[in-house]
C-alpha positions as CSV (number, residue, x, y, z in Angstrom):
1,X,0.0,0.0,0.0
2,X,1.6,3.2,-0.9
3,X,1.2,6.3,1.2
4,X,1.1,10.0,-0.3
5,X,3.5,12.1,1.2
6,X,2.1,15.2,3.0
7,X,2.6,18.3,1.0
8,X,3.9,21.2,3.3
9,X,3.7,24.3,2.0
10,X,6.9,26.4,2.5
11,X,7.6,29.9,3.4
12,X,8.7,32.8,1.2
13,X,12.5,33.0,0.8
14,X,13.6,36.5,2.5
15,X,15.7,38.2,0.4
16,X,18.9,37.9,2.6
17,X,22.4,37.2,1.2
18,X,23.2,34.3,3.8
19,X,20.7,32.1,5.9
20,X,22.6,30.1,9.3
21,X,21.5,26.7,9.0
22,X,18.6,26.6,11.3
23,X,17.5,29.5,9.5
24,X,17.5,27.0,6.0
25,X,16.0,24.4,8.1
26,X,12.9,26.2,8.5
27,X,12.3,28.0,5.3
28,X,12.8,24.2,3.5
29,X,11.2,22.0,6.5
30,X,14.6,19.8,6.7
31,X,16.4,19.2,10.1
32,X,19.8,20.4,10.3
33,X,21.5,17.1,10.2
34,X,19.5,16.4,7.0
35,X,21.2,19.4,5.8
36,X,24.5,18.8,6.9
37,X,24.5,15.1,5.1
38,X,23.0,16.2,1.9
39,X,26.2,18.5,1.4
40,X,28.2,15.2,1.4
41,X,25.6,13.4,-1.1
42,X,25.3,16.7,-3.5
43,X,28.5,18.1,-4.8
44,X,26.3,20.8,-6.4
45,X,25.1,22.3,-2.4
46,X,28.4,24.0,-1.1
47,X,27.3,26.7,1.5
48,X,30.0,29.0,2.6
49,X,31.9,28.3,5.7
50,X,33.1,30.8,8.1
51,X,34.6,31.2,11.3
52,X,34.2,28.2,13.7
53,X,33.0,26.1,10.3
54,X,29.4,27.9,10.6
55,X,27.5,27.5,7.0
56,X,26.1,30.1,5.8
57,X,23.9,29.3,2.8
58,X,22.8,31.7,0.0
59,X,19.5,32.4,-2.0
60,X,20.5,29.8,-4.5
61,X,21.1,27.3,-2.1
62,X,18.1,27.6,-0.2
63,X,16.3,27.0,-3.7
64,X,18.4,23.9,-4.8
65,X,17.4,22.4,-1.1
66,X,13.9,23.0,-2.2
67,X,14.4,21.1,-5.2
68,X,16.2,17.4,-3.6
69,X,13.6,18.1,-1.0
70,X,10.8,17.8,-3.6
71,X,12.6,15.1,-5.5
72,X,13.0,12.9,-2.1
73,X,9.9,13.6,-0.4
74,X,7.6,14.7,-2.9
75,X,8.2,12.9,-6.1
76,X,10.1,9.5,-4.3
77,X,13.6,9.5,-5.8
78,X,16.2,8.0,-3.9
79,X,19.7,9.3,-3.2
80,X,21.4,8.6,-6.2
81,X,18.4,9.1,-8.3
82,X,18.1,12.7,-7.5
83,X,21.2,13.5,-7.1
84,X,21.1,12.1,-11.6
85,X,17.8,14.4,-12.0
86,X,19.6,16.9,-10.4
87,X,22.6,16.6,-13.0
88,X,19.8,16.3,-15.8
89,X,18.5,19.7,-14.8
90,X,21.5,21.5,-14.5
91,X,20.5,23.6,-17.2
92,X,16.9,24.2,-16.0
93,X,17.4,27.7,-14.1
94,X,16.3,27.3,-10.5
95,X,13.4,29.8,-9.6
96,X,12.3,31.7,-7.0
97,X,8.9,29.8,-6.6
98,X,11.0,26.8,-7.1
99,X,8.8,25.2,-10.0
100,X,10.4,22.3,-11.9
101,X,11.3,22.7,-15.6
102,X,7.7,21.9,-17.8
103,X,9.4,18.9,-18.9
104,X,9.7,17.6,-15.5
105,X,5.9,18.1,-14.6
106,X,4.5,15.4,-17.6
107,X,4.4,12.2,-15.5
108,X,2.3,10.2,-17.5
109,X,3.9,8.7,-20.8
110,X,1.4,10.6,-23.1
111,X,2.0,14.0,-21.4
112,X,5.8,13.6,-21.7
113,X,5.5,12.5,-25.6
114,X,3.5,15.7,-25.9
115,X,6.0,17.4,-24.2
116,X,8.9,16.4,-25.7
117,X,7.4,16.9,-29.4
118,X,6.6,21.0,-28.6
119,X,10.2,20.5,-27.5
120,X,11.0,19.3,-30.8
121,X,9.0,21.7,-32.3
122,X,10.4,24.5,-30.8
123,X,14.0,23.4,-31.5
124,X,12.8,23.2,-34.7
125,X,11.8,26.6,-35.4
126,X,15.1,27.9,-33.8
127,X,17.1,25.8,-36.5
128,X,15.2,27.2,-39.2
129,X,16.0,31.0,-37.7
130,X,19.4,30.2,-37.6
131,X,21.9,31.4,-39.9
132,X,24.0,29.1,-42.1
């Protein structure tokens, strides 16, 4: 029997250059251990470290916590499997609302077909702009 996982709706990023950790641990509902071994597993989340190795994360590390956050709790991906999305969406911008890429959202096999071909399309119309 599968179980849905709760959705908890976040707070508002701040607009603040660094967050302490317990700071990050509220705005992204994640203990601070959880934090601390996610840097480990995610080459991509480096917070700075200062004085007495206190983190201090930034804006874009808030939102990049937000996304393996959604991709373990919400959407089920292991470890290693988000940590390969994660590498897959490199390219995707991270946004402020933190919404995934519109590729990302099909999760049936006829919405991502439909995706992928506007995709396609798109690409398509960009080759035939570009110059020779």
């Amino acid at each position: 029997m599968k179980v849905a996982a709760e959705l908890i709706e976040l707070p508002e990023i701040p607009r603040k250059r660094y967050f302490a950790i317990g700071e990050v641990s509220e705005l992204c509902a994640v203990k601070p251990h959880v934090l601390r071994y996610w840097e480990q597993e995610f080459p991509q989340l480096k917070p700075v470290k200062r004085r007495g190795n206190r983190r201090y994360y930034q804006q874009d590390d808030v939102l990049l916590i937000r996304r393996i956050r959604n991709l373990l709790y919400e959407q089920g991906f292991t470890i290693s499997g988000a940590r390969q999305r994660l590498k897959e969406l490199a390219c995707a911008p991270l946004a402020a609302n933190d919404e995934p890429a519109p590729a990302s959202i099909a999760r049936t096999p006829q919405a991502r077909k439909k995706a992928l071909g506007e995709i396609c399309s798109e690409l398509e119309e960009l080759l035939k702009r570009w110059p020779d």
